[in-house]
Structures are given as structure tokens and as C-alpha cells.
C-alpha positions, -999 to 999 in steps of 0.1 A, spaced: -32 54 -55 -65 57 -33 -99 47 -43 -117 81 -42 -96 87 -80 -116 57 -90 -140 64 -124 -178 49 -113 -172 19 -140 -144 5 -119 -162 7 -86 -190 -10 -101 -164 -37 -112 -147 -36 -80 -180 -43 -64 -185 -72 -85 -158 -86 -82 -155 -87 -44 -193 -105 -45 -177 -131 -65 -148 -142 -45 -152 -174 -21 -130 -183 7 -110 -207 -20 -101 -178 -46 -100 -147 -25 -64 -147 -18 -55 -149 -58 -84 -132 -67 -74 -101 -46 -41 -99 -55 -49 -104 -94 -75 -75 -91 -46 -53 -75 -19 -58 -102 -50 -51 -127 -59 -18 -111 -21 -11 -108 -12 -17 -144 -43 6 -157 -32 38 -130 2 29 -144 -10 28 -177 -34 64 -163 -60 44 -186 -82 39 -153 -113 66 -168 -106 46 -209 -112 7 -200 -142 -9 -203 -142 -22 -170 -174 -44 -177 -158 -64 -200 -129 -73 -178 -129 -107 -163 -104 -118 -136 -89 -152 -148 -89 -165 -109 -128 -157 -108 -133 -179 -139 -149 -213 -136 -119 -237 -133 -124 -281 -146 -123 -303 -122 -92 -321 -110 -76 -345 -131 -64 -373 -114 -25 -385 -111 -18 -348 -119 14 -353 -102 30 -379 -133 13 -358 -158 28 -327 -145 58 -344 -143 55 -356 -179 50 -325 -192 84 -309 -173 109 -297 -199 146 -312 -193 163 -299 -161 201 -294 -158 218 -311 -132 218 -284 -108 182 -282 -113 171 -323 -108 197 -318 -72 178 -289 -57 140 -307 -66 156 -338 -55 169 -319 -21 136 -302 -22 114 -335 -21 134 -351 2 131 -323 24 96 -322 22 92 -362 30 113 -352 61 88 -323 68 59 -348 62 68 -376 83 75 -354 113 43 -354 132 47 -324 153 54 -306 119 18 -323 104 2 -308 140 15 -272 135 7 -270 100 -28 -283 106 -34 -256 132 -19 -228 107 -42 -241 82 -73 -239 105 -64 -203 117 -60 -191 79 -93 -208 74 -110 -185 107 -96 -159 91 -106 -162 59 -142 -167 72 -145 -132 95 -128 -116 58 -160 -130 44 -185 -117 66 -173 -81 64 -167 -79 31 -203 -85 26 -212 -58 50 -188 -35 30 -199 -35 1 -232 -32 12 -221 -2 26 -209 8 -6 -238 3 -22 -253 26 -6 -228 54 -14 -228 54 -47 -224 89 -56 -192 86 -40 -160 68 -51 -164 33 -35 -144 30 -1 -138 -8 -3 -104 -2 19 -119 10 52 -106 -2 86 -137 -23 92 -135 -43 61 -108 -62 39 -97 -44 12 -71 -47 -19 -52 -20 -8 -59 -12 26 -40 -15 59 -55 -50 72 -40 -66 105 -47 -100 89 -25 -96 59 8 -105 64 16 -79 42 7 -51 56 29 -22 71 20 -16 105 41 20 105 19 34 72 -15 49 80 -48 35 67 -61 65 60 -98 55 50 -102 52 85 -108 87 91 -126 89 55 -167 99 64 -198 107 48 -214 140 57 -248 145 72 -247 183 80 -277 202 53 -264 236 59 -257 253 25 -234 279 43 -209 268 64 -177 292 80 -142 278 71 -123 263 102 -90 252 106 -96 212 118 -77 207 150 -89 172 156 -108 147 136 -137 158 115 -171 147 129 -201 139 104 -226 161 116 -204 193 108 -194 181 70 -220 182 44 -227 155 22 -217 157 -16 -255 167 -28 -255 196 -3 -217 207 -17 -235 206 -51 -263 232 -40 -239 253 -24 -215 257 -54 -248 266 -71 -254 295 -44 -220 306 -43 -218 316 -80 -256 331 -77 -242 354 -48 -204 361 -65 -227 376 -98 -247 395 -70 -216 415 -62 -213 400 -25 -179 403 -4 -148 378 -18 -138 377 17 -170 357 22 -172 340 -8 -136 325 -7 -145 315 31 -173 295 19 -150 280 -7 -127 269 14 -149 254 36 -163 236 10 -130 226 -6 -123 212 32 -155 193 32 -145 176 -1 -111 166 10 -122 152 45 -143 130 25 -118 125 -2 -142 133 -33 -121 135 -62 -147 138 -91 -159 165 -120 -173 184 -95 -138 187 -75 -121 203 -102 -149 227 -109 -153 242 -75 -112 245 -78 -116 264 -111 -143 285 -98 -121 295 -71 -91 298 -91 -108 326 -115 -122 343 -85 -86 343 -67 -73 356 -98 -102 385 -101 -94 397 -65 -59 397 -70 -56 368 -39 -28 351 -54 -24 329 -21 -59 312 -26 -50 312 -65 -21 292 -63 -35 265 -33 -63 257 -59 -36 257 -94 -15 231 -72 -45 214 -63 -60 210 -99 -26 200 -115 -30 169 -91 -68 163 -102 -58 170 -137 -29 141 -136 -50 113 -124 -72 120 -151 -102 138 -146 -120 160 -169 -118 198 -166 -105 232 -184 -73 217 -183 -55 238 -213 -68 274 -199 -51 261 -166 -18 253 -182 -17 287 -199 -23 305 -164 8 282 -155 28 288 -181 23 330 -170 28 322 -136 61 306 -140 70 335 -164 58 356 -134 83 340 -110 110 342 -139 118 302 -134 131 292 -164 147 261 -154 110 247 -144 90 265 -171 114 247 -201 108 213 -182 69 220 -179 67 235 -217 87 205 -229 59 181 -215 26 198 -236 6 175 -259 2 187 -292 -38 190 -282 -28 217 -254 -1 236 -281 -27 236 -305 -53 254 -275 -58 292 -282 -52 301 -246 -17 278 -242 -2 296 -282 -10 330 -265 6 321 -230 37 305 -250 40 337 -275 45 358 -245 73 332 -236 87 342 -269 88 382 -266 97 382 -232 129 361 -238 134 377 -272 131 412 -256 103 420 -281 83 443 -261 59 459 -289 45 421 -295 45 417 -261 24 448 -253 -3 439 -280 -3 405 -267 -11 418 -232 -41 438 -247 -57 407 -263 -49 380 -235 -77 352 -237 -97 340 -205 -81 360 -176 -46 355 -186 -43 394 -182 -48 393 -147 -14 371 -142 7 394 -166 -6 425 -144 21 411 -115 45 410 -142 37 436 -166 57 465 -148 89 446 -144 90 443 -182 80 480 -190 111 486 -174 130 467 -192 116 479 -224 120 516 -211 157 507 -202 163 493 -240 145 525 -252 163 550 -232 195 537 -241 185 537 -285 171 570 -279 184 610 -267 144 616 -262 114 600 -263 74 615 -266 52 608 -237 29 598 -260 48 578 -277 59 559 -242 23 550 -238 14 536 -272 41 515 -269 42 499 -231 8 494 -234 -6 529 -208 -42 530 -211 -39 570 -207 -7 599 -204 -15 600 -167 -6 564 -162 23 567 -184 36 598 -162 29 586 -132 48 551 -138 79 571 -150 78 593 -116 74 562 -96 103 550 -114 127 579 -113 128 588 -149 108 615 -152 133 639 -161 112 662 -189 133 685 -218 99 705 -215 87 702 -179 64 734 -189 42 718 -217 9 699 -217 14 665 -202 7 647 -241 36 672 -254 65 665 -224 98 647 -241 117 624 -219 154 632 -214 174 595 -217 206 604 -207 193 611 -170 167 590 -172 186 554 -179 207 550 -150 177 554 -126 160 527 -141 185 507 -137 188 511 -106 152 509 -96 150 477 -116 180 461 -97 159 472 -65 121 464 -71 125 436 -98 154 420 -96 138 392 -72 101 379 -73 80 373 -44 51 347 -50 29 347 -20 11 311 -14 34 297 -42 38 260 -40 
């Protein structure tokens, strides 16, 4: 969990929070605001609490100290075994040893004194970090950088920190190049701030993009500009709205050029974005995933995947249409599945064209084997052909154009099943019998 998923409520209480704490709370404080932020991303209720209304009990004004604590603590113990009244007895004595030893009273003093310099130098740049933060507003608030004390960063003063794990908002910056346009390029060292924009800039850019896509302009330049702008989002680890819109974009773009490598980056991408939470056309998405896996013919995953939709997303146009093709193609009901293809919603068609020809085969296999011979015409009413020259031209390609009347008009040609079956077969054991994805993940 990194702070860049966080929902602007949280920073703000975050923020607060961290202005509160003294040098005598911050230990339990910090560690009571990490189990609280832990049990809401548990929870995934992070963007549905009313952070402002959350009060940390360790922050709360606390009475004064009663004296003789120690007899009324005492008073108020409930019974202890035996086994229990040896080990506190064992225990105290212990610790009247520990006490009495002056070389032990010298070394805990000088612990004390160094948790206590420590301690200070956390307070001093936790006020110039969230200062800092302050100031970057827009942004999901960076409280864990290397520079400052954080609840969940990598801190050499925290005893329990892991040396061997990363802190990773070290490298996190803030952009300061105003260049709408920007080349993609592959970062072979660390990313400098004067060649990543800032997150307004990546907003006026998404605005240009989409003005020059409707403008007819190369994809090859418009998905180079989107994935230099997806880079300069993830070098500065925004994860927001806007994130999972310039994904989307790109997705339906991908999609539109038949660039099924850039598609699926950006579908793995957004189901991440999607699972911590954020807003965004999250049924239309799952339908496309639903055809993709249908695509790839993974049955295994897409019964897994189908078995964890809400009722909201069943209930979603797109997701009944995507989950009705499901249905034919494992029923074998190809004249449902032909009409469906015809009256896909959003750009669902585009994934069943990978897909589309394997299962005319199939359906053209089951016909050819019910039938002696079979119309042209009828062929392309019912495997979906917008015209008789794409229906004969997918049986040549296909090795089943064997005609009882090679002499007549092309709408008037019978097909001859007998001959035609068993090279179908086999060109469906060759071309369709695995599925290559490219860029699947």
C-alpha cells in the first residue's frame, strides 16, 4: 500500500494528524495511525470514511497522573494463577536487580537520551514535510520520503525497518517540464524533473491528444504521446481519476487500431486502478475482459473471474452482452452468437473480430457435417458476412470451397459438405487450435 492510492480526505487527515503529534505521543500515535490506514485498505473503504471525523485515541487529551497509580493498578488486577504471581514475582525481582546495578541505570540513561535526539531531528523534518506537502496538494501526499519520517516509509531510525526493501518515494518527483508534447523514451537511469511534466501539464495534454485523435492524426504518434504521458504519471506515482482516464482513452484507441499490445498494458494496468478503488468505466472494462479471456479460450481463469462480478456489474448492459456470448460460444449456438456480434455495445466488436473466424469455423464444421449442401447465401446470413464476396472468399481461404455449381452467379453457388468438412477440420486444427495474444499479461 503506497500513499499515491490515497483519496485527498485522508491526506488532509494524515497531514493533520502528523501536526499534532509531540515528541511524547509520536511513537504511539504513528503506529495507531498505521493499523488505522491498514484496517480501512483492508477493509478497501479508504475513498467511503469520513476521515474528518476520525480521531486518533493517542492524540486525545489524556488527565493528569493520579498518584500511587502503582497500588491502584494493583488493586484493580484480577486474580492470578500461581504460575502467573511466580513469573511477576521473578519479573520484579529482576527488575530491582536491573535497578540497583548502576552501570545498568548509566546505559539506560544514555539510551534514553539518544531516543530523545532522535525523536527531536524526527520533529524538525516532519515539519518541513509536510510543509512540503502542502504545497503539493494536487498530488497524493508523499509523507514517506527519504528526507522525512513517515508511517510507512523506510526510516534508518526505526528499528523496524528493513534495510534490504527499497523506499521507493525516494525516487518519487514532481515535474517542472511545460512541454505539452513530449516523445516516449525508454528510462535508462533515474528520471530528472526538468524532463517530466507536472500533473496540470498531463491534464492539458490529454486535452490535446483527443483534439488531434478526432483530427484524424497518426496512432503511431498518438500512442507515443500516450505513453509518454502514461510514464510521466507513474514516475511520479499519480494514481487518481485522471490515471484511469488516460488508460481508458488509450485502451479504446488500442482497441480501434487493432494494437492489442498497447491494449492489454493499459487493461492490466486499469484492473490494478480499478481494485484500489478509484472511479472509472469499470463495467465496460470488465466486459472487454470477459471477450478477451473468451479470445484466449482460458476457461479455467474466465469461470474464476466471472464468478467474482457484483450483481451491479451483471446487471451492466455491456457485461449481460459480454457474458451471453460466453453462453453461445460454450453452448455452440452460433445463430445467437452471430446476431450478438452485430449488436455488440461500446467497442466490444473490435475484441470478437480476433475471435470471430475461429468460431465461423466451427459453426461451418457443425453445418457441413448436418447438411449434403449448403447456399452461399445462406452461409452469409448465418455467420454473420457482411456481403457473398466475404463469405467466398473466407471459404477459399479455408479450403472448403468446393461448389456443386462452380459455373453460377456467386449468390446462386451451393457448397458441397462432403469435401468440404474434412478441410475444415483440418485448417481448424492448424490456424485455431492455439491462440496467440500479443502483449498479454
Amino acid at each position: 500500500m503506497s500513499s499515491e492510492s490515497w483519496p485527498p480526505p485522508l491526506k488532509e487527515w494524515v497531514a493533520r494528524c502528523l501536526g499534532q503529534m509531540t515528541d511524547a505521543n509520536r511513537a504511539e500515535a504513528q503506529a495507531e495511525l498505521r493499523e488505522s490506514i491498514a484496517n480501512a485498505f483492508a477493509e478497501k473503504t479508504l475513498w467511503t470514511t469520513d476521515w474528518a471525523g476520525v480521531q486518533l485515541k493517542s492524540l486525545m487529551p489524556k488527565a493528569p497522573p493520579v498518584l500511587n497509580t502503582l497500588k491502584r493498578k494493583m488493586n484493580d488486577t484480577p486474580p492470578m494463577s500461581k504460575k502467573a504471581k511466580k513469573a511477576a514475582a521473578q519479573k520484579r525481582n529482576d527488575a530491582n536487580l536491573d535497578f540497583g546495578d548502576q552501570a545498568a541505570l548509566n546505559r539506560r540513561a544514555e539510551r534514553f537520551q539518544r531516543e530523545h535526539d532522535i525523536e527531536r531531528q524526527k520533529s524538525m523534518r516532519g515539519q518541513a514535510s509536510l510543509q512540503a506537502n502542502n504545497q503539493n496538494a494536487h498530488l497524493f501526499n508523499r509523507i514517506s520520503r527519504s528526507d522525512s519520517p513517515s508511517a510507512f516509509g523506510t526510516n534508518p531510525d526505526d528499528p523496524e525497518a528493513d534495510p534490504n526493501v527499497l523506499d521507493w518515494d525516494k525516487y518519487t518527483i514532481v515535474g517542472t517540464n511545460q512541454e505539452l508534447f513530449k516523445d516516449y523514451l525508454r528510462l535508462t537511469s533515474e528520471p530528472k524533473p526538468e524532463t517530466i511534466r507536472p500533473y496540470s501539464v498531463l491534464q492539458q495534454t490529454l486535452v490535446e491528444l483527443k483534439k488531434r485523435w478526432k483530427d484524424k492524426v497518426s496512432y503511431n504518434w498518438i500512442c507515443n504521446q500516450f505513453k509518454s504521458l502514461r510514464q510521466d504519471l507513474t514516475v511520479q506515482r499519480i494514481k487518481n481519476e485522471f490515471t484511469v482516464q488516460v488508460y481508458e482513452i488509450h485502451a479504446r484507441m488500442a482497441l480501434e487500431s487493432s494494437d492489442m499490445v498497447e491494449y492489454n498494458q493499459c487493461q492490466a494496468t486499469l484492473k490494478n486502478l480499478y481494485d484500489l478503488g478509484i472511479p472509472g468505466k469499470h463495467e465496460e472494462f470488465t466486459a472487454y475482459r470477459i471477450l478477451m479471456l473468451l479470445h484466449g479460450r482460458n476457461k479455467s481463469e474466465l469461470n474464476l473471474y466471472v464468478g467474482t462480478l457484483t450483481p451491479r456489474q451483471k446487471r451492466d448492459p455491456a457485461v449481460q452482452h459480454a457474458l451471453q456470448v460466453q453462453r453461445a460460444i460454450s453452448m455452440g449456438n452460433y445463430h445467437a452468437l452471430f446476431e450478438m456480434y452485430f449488436n455488440a455495445p461500446n467497442m466490444g466488436a473490435y475484441i470478437m473480430d480476433y475471435f470471430i473466424d475461429r468460431e465461423r469455423t466451427r459453426a461451418l464444421m457443425t453445418m457441413t457435417k448436418a447438411y449434403r449442401t449448403i447456399t452461399v447465401c445462406f452461409i452469409q446470413n448465418e455467420l454473420g458476412f457482411e456481403s457473398v464476396s466475404d463469405t467466398l472468399k473466407f471459404l477459399g481461404t479455408h479450403g472448403s470451397a468446393f461448389f456443386v455449381n462452380p459455373n453460377a452467379l456467386d449468390r446462386d453457388k451451393t457448397v458441397e459438405c462432403k469435401s468440404a468438412a474434412p478441410q475444415l477440420a483440418q485448417i481448424y486444427e492448424e490456424k485455431y487450435r492455439k491462440v496467440g495474444i500479443k502483449g498479454a499479461i
